[in-house]
Structure formats: structure tokens, C-alpha cells
C-alpha positions as CSV (number, residue, x, y, z in Angstrom):
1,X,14.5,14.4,3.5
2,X,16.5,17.2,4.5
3,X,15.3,19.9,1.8
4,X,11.6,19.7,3.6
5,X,10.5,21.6,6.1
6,X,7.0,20.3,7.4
7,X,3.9,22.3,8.8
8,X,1.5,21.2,10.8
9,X,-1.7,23.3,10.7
10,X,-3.3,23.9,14.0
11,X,-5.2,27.7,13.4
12,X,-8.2,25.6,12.8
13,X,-11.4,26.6,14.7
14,X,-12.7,23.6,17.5
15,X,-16.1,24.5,17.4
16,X,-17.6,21.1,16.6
17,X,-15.0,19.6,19.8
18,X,-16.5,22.3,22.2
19,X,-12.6,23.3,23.0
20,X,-10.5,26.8,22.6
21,X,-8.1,24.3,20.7
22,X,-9.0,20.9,19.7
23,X,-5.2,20.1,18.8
24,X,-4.7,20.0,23.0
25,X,-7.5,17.2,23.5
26,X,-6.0,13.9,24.4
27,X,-6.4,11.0,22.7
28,X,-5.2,7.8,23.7
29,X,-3.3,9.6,26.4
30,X,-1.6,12.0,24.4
31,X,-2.7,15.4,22.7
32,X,-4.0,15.5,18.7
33,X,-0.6,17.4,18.0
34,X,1.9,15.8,20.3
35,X,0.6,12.5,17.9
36,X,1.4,14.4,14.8
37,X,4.3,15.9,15.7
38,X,5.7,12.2,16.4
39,X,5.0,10.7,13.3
40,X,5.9,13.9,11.2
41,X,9.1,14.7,12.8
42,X,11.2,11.8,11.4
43,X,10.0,12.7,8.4
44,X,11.2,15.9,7.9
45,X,14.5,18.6,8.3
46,X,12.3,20.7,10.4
47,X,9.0,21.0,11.6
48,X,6.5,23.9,12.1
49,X,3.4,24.7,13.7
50,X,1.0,26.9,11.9
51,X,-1.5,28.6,14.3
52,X,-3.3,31.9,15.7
53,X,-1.0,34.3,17.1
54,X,-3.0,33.7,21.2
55,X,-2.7,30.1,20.9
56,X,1.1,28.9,22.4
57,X,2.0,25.1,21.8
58,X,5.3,25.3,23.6
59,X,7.0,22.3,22.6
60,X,10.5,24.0,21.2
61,X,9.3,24.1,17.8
62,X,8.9,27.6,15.9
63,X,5.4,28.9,15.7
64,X,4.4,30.9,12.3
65,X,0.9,32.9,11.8
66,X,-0.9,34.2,9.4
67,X,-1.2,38.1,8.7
68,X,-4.7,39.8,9.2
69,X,-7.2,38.1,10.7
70,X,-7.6,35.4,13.3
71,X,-7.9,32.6,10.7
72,X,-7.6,32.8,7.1
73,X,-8.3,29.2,5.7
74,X,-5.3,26.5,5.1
75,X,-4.5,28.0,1.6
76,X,-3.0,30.8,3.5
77,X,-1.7,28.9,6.6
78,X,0.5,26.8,3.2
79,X,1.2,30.0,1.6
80,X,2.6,31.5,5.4
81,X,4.8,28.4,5.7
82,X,6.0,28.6,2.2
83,X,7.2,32.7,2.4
84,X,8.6,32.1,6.0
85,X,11.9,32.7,6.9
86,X,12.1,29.0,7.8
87,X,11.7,27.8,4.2
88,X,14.4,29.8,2.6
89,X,17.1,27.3,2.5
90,X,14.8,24.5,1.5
91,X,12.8,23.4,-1.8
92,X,10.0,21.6,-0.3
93,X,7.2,21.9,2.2
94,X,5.0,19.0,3.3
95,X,1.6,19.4,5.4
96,X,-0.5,17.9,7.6
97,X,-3.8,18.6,9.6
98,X,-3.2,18.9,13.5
99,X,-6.4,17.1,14.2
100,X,-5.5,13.6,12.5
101,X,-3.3,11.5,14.8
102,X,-3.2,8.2,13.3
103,X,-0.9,9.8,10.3
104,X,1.6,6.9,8.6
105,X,4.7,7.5,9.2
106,X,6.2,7.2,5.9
107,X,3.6,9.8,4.3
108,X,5.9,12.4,3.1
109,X,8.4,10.4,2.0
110,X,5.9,8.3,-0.7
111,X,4.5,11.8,-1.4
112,X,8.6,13.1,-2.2
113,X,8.9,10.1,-4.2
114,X,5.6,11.0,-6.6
115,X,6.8,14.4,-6.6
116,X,9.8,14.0,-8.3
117,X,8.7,11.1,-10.4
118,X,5.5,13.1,-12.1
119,X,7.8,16.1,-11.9
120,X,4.8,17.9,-10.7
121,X,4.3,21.0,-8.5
122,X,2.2,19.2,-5.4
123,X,1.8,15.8,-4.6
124,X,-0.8,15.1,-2.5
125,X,-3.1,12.0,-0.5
126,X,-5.6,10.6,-1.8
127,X,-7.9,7.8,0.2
128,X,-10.5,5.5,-1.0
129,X,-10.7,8.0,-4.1
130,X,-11.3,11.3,-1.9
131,X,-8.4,13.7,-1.9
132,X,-6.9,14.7,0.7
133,X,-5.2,18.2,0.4
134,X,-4.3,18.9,3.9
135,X,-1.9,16.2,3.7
136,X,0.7,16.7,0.8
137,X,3.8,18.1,-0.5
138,X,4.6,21.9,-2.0
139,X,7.7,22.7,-4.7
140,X,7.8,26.1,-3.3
141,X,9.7,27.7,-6.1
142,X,6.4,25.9,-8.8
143,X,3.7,27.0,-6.4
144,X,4.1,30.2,-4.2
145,X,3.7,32.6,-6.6
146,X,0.2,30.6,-8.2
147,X,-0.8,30.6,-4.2
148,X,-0.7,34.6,-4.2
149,X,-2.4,35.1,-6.8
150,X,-5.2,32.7,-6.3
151,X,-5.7,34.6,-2.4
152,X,-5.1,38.1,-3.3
153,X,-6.1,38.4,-7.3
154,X,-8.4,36.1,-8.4
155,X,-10.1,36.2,-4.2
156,X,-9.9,31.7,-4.6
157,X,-8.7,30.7,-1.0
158,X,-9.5,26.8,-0.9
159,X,-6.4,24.1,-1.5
160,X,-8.2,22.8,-4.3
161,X,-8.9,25.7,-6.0
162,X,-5.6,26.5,-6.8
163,X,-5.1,22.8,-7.5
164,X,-6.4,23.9,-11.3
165,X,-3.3,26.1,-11.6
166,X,-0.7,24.1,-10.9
167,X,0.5,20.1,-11.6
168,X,-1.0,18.2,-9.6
169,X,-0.3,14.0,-8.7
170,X,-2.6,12.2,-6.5
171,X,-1.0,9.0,-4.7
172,X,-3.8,6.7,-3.2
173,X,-2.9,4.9,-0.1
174,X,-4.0,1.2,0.4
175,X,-6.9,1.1,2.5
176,X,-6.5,0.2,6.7
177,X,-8.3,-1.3,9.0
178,X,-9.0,2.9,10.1
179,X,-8.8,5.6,7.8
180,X,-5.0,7.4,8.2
181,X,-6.3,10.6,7.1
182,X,-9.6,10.6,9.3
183,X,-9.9,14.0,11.4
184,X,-10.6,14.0,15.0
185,X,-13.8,16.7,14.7
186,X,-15.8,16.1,17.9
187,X,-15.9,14.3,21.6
188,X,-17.1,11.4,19.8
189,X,-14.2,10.8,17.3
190,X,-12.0,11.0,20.2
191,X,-14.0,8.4,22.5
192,X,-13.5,6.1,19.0
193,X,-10.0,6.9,18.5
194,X,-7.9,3.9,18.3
195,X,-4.3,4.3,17.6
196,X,-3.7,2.2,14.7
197,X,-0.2,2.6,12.7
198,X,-1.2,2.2,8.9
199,X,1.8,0.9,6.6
């Protein structure tokens, strides 16, 4: 799995969690993206962090931003990864959501596999038939160009969006006892968190 570089994206807003930065909350002890980055990590050659340029994770891992404004949407946070400076010797980039800690930790691997087997330009999650496009894998020489244009031609800035423009294969994980996938949005979610590794 050398030949991907992983992102995890963390420029989300926290609005709903009533924090600066929801990926710092703890749950079960630890933060949101101290339980990604140990699942994705093994994964991957390198990881990532995608975030806004006053937010600083400080865990010895390069930190990338979008251009512009504070937060753009993930389409660009993907596109960012893809054209940084950190991708250039590699062919793949995989993504996850900062705010989902109970991510398996074979994910990208699958998702490498269904890649190559469909020949297609994304792979991505899919759970109890809804997709999940903020976990999946890029070809970035099949998909940064369509990214570009879909943001800054044709104004589409959603994941799935540009989905239509490119070839796309779904993999559908067996369902858990919790969902793998499920985001961490609010106090709540956190209170109900249960750490449950999904195979």
C-alpha cells in the first residue's frame, strides 16, 4: 500500500458539537482524530491532515489547506490533497472523515482491491445501501483534472457530483453491530460512542 497517500479531512465546521474543532473532542479517552489516525496509518505510505490554515493538530504529520476561503467543502479538501506536493510520487489517495472513529482497519485496502479490479477511477464505501464518499479511494492521474473542472467550470463542488464524470465502484461493507462509517456530529454521539472494531 505504498503508492497511497491518505487524508484525513478535519476543515470541517463543529457547529452542531458546540467546539472550535470537533476532531479534538475525546471519545473513549482519546480524540476523534488521534482514532483515525490509528486505524488509517497502517493503512497507508503516508498520511495527511486536511484542515483550516488556524487550526494546528501537531502530531508530526504534514498539514495541507485549501486556497481561498476558510472552508471550501470536501471536493476541494480531495482536490488539495490530490495537487499537493505530497502526492507527486504516488498514484493513489484514500480519504476519510476526521469525525468517524470506529473506521475498520482494513478499509483502504478492500477499497485498493475494487479499484484495480473494476479498473475504475474512485472506489468508494458504501453501508446498508448509502454511499459513503468521504471514505474512498482517488486514481489521481483518472480524476484530478474532472475534480477542476467540476469546482472551477461547471461551479459542482459536492463528491457526488463529480461522481457522474468519472467511473465509479461502490463496495458495500457487511453490516456491524455499529455503523463503521457513522460520524461523531454532536455531544450526544460522543456520550454513545462505543469503540467497536468492525471486520
Amino acid at each position: 500500500m505504498n503508492e497511497i497517500c491518505g487524508v484525513i479531512l478535519a476543515a470541517v465546521k463543529s457547529s452542531r458539537m458546540g467546539a472550535a474543532d470537533k476532531a479534538e473532542k475525546l471519545g473513549e479517552g482519546i480524540t476523534l482524530m488521534d482514532h483515525i489516525i490509528r486505524r488509517m496509518k497502517p493503512q497507508i505510505g503516508m498520511l495527511v491532515i486536511n484542515t483550516i490554515p488556524y487550526r494546528r493538530q501537531k502530531r508530526g504529520l504534514p498539514v495541507i489547506s485549501d486556497m481561498g476561503q476558510c472552508y471550501m467543502g470536501p471536493l476541494h479538501d480531495i482536490h488539495s490533497a490530490l495537487i499537493s506536493y505530497h502526492m507527486e510520487k504516488l498514484k493513489f489517495l484514500a480519504v476519510a472523515a476526521c469525525d468517524a472513529p470506529l473506521l475498520p482497519s482494513h478499509l483502504f485496502e478492500k477499497l485498493f482491491v475494487k479499484l484495480l479490479a473494476t479498473d475504475s477511477d474512485v472506489s468508494c464505501m458504501r453501508y446498508n445501501k448509502v454511499t459513503q464518499p468521504t471514505f474512498s479511494l482517488w486514481h489521481k492521474e483518472r480524476t484530478v483534472k474532472t475534480i477542476y473542472r467540476s469546482i472551477y467550470m461547471t461551479n459542482h463542488t459536492s463528491i457526488k457530483s463529480v461522481f457522474n464524470d468519472l467511473k465509479v465502484s461502490y463496495l458495500d461493507w457487511p453490516k456491524c453491530l455499529q455503523n463503521p462509517f457513522c460520524n461523531v456530529n454532536a455531544p450526544a454521539d460522543l456520550k454513545n460512542l462505543r469503540t467497536i472494531q468492525c471486520h
